[in-house]
C-alpha positions in Angstrom: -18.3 -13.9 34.7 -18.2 -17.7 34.4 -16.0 -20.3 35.3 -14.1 -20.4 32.3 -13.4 -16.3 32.3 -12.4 -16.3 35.7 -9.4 -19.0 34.8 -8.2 -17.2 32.1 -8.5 -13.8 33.7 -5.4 -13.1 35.2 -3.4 -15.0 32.4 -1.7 -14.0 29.6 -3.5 -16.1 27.3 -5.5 -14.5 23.7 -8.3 -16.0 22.0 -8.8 -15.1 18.3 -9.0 -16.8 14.9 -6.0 -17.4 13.0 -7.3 -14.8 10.1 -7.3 -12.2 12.5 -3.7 -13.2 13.9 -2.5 -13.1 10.1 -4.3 -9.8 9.4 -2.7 -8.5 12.3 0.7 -9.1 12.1 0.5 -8.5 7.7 -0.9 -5.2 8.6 1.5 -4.3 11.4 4.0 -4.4 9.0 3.7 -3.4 5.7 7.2 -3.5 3.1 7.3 -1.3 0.4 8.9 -0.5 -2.4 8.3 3.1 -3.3 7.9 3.9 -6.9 8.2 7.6 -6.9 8.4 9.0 -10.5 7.6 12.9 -10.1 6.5 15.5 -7.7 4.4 13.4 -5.8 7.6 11.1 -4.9 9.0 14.2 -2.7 5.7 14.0 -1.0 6.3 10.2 -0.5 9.7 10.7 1.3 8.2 13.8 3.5 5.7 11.1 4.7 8.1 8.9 5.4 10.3 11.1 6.8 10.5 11.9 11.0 7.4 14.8 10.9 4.7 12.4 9.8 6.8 9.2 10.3 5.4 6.5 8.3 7.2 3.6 10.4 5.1 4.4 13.7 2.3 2.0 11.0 5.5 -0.7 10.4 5.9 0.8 7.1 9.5 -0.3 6.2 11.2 0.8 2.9 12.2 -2.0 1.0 15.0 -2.2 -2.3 13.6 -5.4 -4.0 10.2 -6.2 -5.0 10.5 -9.9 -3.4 10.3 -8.6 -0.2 7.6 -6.0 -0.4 4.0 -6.0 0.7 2.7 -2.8 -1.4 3.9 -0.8 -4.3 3.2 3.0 -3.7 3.0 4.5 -7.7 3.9 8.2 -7.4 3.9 10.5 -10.3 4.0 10.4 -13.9 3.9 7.1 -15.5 5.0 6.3 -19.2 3.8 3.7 -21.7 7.4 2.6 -21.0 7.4 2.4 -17.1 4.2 0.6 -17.2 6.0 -2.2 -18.6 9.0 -1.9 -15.6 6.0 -1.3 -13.2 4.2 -4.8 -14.2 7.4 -6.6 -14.1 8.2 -5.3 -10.2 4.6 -6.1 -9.5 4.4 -10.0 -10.8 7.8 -10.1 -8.7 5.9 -9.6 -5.7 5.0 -12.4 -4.1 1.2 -12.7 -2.9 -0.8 -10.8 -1.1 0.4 -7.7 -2.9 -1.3 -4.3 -2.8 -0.7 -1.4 -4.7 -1.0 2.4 -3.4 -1.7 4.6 -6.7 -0.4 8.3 -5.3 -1.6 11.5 -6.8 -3.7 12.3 -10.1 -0.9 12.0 -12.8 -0.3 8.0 -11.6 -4.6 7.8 -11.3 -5.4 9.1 -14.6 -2.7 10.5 -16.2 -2.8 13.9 -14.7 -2.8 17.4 -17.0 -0.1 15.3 -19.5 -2.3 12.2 -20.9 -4.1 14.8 -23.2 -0.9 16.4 -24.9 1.3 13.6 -24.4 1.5 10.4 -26.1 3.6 8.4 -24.3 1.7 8.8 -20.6 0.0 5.8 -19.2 -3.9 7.2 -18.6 -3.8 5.5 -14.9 -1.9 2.8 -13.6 -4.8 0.8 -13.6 -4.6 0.0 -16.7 -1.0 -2.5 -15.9 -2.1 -2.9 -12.3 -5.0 -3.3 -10.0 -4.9 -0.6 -7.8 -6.0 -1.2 -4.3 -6.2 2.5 -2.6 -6.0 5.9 -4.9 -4.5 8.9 -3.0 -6.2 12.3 -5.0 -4.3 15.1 -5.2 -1.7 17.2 -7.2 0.2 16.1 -5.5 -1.2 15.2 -2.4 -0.2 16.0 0.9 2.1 13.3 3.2 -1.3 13.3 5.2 -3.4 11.9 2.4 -1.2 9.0 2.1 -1.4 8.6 5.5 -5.2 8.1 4.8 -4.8 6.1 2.4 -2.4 3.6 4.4 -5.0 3.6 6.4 -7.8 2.3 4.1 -5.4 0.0 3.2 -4.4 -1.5 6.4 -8.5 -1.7 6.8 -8.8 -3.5 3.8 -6.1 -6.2 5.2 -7.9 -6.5 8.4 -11.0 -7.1 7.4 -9.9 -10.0 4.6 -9.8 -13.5 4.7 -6.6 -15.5 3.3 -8.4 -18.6 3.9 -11.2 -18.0 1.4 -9.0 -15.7 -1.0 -7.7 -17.1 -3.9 -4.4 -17.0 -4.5 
């Protein structure tokens, strides 16, 4: 140990950058507004709810898009609530990250091909950050992908990100 390690030692004192203190405390707490539309949305709330307990990750259910982080899409989503959805999303104010939940809100799902009115992914509004497979997936799935996502927040930089 040097000089300088030995003085700082027994303090309470942190070195870092200040992209990894913002990373930190953006991905230790994550608003969102939860955009559940089908099946997959009772999935949503089991995840949420005390057995898999999405606030242990600071996961905080918001009512207004201005004071989300992340949009979590769950379900079927219409030519019609594509247009809502964008709305909600250019609300948001930056960074913003979108959660696309199951395979009806990634591509459609089994109704794009007899149904005129579904969106084919939400994509196609949005940029997606994270897709969660499944029909519909499991509360443990979006676990994972909160997980992906809370990597993909660490390991970015706001300083070279434009805005």
């Amino acid at each position: 140990m040097g000089l300088l390690d030995k003085q700082f030692e027994d303090s309470n004192i942190i070195i870092t950058t200040l992209d990894d203190l913002l990373n930190w405390s953006r991905l230790s707490s994550v608003w969102q507004l939860h955009f559940g539309l089908a099946c997959c949305a009772i999935e949503m709330m089991a995840a949420s709810a005390s057995h898999y307990d999405f606030d242990r990750f600071g996961v905080i259910p918001r009512p207004s898009p201005r004071q989300a982080d992340i949009i979590i899409i769950s379900g079927t989503v219409t030519l019609k609530m594509g247009i809502r959805i964008k709305r909600l999303f250019e609300q948001m104010a930056n960074p913003k990250y979108i959660i696309s939940m199951g395979s009806c809100s990634n591509c459609g799902g089994p109704y794009w091909q007899h149904g005129y009115s579904v969106l084919k992914g939400i994509d196609r509004v949005i940029p997606v950050d994270v897709y969660v497979p499944g029909c519909p997936p499991r509360p443990e799935a979006l676990l994972e992908g909160l997980l992906k996502l809370r990597e993909k927040i660490r390991n970015e930089s706001l300083a070279k990100k434009k805005l």
